[in-house]
C-alpha positions as CSV (number, residue, x, y, z in Angstrom):
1,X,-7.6,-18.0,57.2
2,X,-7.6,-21.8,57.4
3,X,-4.3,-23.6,56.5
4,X,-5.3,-24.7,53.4
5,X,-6.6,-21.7,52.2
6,X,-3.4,-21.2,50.0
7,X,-5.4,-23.9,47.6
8,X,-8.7,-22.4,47.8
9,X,-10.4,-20.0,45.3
10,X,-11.3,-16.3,46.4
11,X,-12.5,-13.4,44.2
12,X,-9.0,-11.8,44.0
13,X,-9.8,-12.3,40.1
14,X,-13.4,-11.0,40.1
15,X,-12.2,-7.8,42.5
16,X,-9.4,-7.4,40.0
17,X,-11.6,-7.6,36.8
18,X,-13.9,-5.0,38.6
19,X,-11.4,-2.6,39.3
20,X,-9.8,-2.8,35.8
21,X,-13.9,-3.3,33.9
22,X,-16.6,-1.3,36.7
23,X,-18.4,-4.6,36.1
24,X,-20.4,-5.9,39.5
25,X,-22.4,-8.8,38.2
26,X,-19.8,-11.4,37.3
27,X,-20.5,-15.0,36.0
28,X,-18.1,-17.6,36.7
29,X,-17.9,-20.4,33.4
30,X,-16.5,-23.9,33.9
31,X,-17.0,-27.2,32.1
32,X,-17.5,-30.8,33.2
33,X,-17.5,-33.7,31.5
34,X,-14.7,-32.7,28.3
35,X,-12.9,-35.5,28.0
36,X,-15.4,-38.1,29.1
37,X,-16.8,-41.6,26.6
38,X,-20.2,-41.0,27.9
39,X,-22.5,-38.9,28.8
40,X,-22.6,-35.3,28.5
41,X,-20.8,-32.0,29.0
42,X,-22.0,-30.1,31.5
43,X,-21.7,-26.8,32.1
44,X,-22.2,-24.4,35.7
45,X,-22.5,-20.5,35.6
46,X,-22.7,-19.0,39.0
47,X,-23.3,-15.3,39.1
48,X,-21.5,-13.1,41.8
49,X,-23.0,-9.8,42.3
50,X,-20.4,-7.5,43.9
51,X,-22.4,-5.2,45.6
52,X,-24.6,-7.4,47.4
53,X,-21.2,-8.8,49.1
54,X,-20.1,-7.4,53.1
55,X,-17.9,-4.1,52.7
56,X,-15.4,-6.1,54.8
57,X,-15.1,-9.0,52.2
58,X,-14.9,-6.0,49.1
59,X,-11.8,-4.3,51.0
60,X,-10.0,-7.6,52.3
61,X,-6.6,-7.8,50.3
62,X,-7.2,-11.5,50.5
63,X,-10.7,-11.8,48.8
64,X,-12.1,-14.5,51.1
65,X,-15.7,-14.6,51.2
66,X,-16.1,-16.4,54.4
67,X,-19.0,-18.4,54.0
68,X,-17.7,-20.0,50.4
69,X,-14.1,-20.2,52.0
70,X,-12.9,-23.5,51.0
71,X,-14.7,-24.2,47.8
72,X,-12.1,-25.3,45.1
73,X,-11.9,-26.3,42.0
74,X,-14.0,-29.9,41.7
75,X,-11.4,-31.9,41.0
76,X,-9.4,-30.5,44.5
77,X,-12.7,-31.9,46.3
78,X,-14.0,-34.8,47.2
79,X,-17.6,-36.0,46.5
80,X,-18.7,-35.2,49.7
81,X,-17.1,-31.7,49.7
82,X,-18.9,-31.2,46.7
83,X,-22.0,-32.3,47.5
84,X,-21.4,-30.1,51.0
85,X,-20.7,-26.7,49.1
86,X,-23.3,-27.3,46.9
87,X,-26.2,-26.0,48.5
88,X,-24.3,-23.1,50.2
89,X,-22.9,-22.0,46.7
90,X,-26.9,-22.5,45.4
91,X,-27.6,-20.2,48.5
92,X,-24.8,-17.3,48.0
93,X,-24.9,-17.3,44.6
94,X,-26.9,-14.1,42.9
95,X,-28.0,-16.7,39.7
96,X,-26.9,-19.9,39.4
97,X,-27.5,-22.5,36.2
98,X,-26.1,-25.8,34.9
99,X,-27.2,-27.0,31.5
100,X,-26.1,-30.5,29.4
101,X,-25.0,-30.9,25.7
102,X,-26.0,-34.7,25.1
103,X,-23.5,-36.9,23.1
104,X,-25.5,-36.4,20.3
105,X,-24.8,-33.1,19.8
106,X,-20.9,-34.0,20.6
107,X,-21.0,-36.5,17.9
108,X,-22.6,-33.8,15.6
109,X,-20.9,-30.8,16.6
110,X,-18.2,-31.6,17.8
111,X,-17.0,-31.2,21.5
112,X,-16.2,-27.0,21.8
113,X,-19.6,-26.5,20.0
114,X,-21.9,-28.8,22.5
115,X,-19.8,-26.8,25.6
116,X,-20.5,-23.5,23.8
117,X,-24.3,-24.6,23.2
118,X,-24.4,-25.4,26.9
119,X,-22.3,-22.4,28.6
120,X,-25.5,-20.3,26.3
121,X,-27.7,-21.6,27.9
122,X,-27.0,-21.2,31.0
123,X,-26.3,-17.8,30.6
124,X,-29.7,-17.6,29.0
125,X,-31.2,-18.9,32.2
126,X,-29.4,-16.5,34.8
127,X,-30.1,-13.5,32.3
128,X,-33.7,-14.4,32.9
129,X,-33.6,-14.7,36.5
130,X,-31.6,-11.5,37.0
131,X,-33.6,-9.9,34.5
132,X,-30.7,-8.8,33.2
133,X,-27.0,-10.2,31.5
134,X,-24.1,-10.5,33.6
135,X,-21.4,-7.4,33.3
136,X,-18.6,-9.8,32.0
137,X,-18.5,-13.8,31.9
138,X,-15.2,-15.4,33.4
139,X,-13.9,-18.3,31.5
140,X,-11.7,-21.1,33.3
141,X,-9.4,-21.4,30.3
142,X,-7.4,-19.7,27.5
143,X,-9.8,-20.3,24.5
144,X,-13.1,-18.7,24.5
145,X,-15.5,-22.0,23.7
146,X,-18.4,-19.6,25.1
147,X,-18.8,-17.8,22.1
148,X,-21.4,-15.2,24.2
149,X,-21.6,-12.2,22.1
150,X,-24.2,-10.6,24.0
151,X,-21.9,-10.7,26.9
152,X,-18.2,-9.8,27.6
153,X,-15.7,-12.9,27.9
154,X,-12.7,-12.8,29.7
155,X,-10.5,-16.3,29.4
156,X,-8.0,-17.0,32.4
157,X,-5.8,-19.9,32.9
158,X,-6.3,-22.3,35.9
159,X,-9.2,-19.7,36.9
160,X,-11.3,-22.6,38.2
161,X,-8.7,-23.0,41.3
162,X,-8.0,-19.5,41.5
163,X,-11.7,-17.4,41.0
164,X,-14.1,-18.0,43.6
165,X,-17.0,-17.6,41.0
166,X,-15.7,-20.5,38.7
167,X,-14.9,-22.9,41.4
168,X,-18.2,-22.6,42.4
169,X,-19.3,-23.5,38.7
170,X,-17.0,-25.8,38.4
171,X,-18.5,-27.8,41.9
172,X,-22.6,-27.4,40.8
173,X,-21.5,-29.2,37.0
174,X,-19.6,-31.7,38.7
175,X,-22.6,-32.8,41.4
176,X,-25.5,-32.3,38.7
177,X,-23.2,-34.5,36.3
178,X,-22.1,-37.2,38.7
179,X,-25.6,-37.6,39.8
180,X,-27.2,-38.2,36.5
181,X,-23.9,-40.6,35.2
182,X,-25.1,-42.3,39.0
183,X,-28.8,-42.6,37.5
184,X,-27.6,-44.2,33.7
185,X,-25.4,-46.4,35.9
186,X,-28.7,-48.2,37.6
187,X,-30.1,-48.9,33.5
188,X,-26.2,-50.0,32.1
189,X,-24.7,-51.6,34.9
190,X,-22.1,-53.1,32.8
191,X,-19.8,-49.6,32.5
192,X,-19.3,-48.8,35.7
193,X,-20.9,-45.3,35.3
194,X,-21.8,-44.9,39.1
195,X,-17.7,-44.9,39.5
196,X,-15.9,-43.5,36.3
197,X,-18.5,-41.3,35.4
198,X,-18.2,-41.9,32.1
199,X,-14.8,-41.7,32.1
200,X,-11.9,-43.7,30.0
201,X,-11.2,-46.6,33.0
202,X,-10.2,-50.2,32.5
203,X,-13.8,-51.7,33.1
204,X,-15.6,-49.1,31.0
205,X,-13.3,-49.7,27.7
206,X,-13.8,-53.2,27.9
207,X,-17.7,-53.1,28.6
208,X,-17.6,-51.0,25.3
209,X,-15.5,-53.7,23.4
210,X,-18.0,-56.4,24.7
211,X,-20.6,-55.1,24.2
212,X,-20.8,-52.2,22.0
213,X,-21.7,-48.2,22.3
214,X,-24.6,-47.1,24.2
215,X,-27.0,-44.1,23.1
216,X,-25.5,-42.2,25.4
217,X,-21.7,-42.6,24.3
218,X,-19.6,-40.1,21.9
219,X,-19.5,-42.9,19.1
220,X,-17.7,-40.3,17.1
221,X,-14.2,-41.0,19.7
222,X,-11.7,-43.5,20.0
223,X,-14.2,-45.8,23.0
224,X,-11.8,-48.2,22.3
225,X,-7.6,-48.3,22.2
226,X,-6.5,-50.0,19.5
227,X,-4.4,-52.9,20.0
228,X,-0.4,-52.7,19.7
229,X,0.9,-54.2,16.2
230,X,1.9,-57.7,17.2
231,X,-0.4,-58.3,19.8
């Protein structure tokens, strides 16, 4: 085990959930993109099947899967460790999706509904590519936005740095979502998208105070801080 391992996600939660559920299909849930002015939330399902893993990896107390051993949560990795695992992740994983809610449907639906509408998709997708649903859906998180009731949702705090299932999510939203904030950036140069992502920074607020709201910002938030009284 590599030094850092300590920080990295392994199935230890899946393995558990298995024991305690006999599920063997598991799909990892994770969100990009909540808190963001523009652009939209993104969300990655990667589906672990159990069974098709090494016997070794199954009995290891440790739950490393060797060849995902050092995925993370996104935000623990830089872009190029993303954009590294991300084809390996593609690779291992049984089914794999990542789907967008536009700010439109933010503005209209408000920000758990568009990540709900999203996370549904997805899991519509992998259902049809395994030709079948997952066993249970693991949710990075204590609320369940999901809202799946054709499949079994299990919430867990932090899980996106501790299950090896929504890490990997969590890294296929966040280099699918970069890359299309990277592509608005080259039509609205003026926010800064190809850096913040369409993110709350400095140059991006005062772009929008400039020069107004794009299609493709949540004109339903606060794009702009108001000033202090006084000033």
């Amino acid at each position: 085990m590599s030094p850092s391992s300590a920080t990295n996600a392994t199935l230890r939660p899946e393995l558990a959930l298995a024991r305690e559920t006999g599920a063997r299909l598991i799909a990892g849930v994770d969100e990009v993109g909540r808190g963001a002015l523009a652009g939209p939330v993104t969300v990655g399902v990667v589906v672990i099947d159990l069974d098709a893993l090494p016997a070794e990896v199954i009995a290891a107390e440790t739950g490393v899967w060797p060849v995902l051993d050092g995925v993370r949560d996104s935000k623990l990795l830089s872009p190029g460790m993303r954009k590294s695992w991300h084809p390996s992740i593609c690779e291992q994983a049984q089914a794999y999706s990542v789907q967008h809610s536009a700010a439109e449907l933010i503005d209209a639906a408000g920000i758990s509904a568009a990540m709900g509408a999203a996370g549904r998709a997805g899991l519509a997708e992998v259902t049809e590519r395994l030709g079948r649903p997952p066993d249970v859906v693991l949710l990075d998180g204590i609320h369940n936005w999901l809202q799946a009731p054709e499949v079994p949702v299990r919430t867990m705090a932090k899980a996106d740095t501790l299950a090896l299932s929504v890490a990997c999510a969590s890294v296929l939203a966040k280099v699918e979502r970069d890359g299309l904030m990277e592509d608005l950036a080259a039509a609205h140069p003026e926010f800064g998208w190809e850096s913040n992502k369409g993110y709350g920074s400095a140059q991006h607020r005062e772009a929008i105070c400039q020069l107004g709201p794009t299609a493709y910002h949540r004109q339903s938030w606060s794009l702009v801080k108001p000033a202090l009284p006084g000033l």
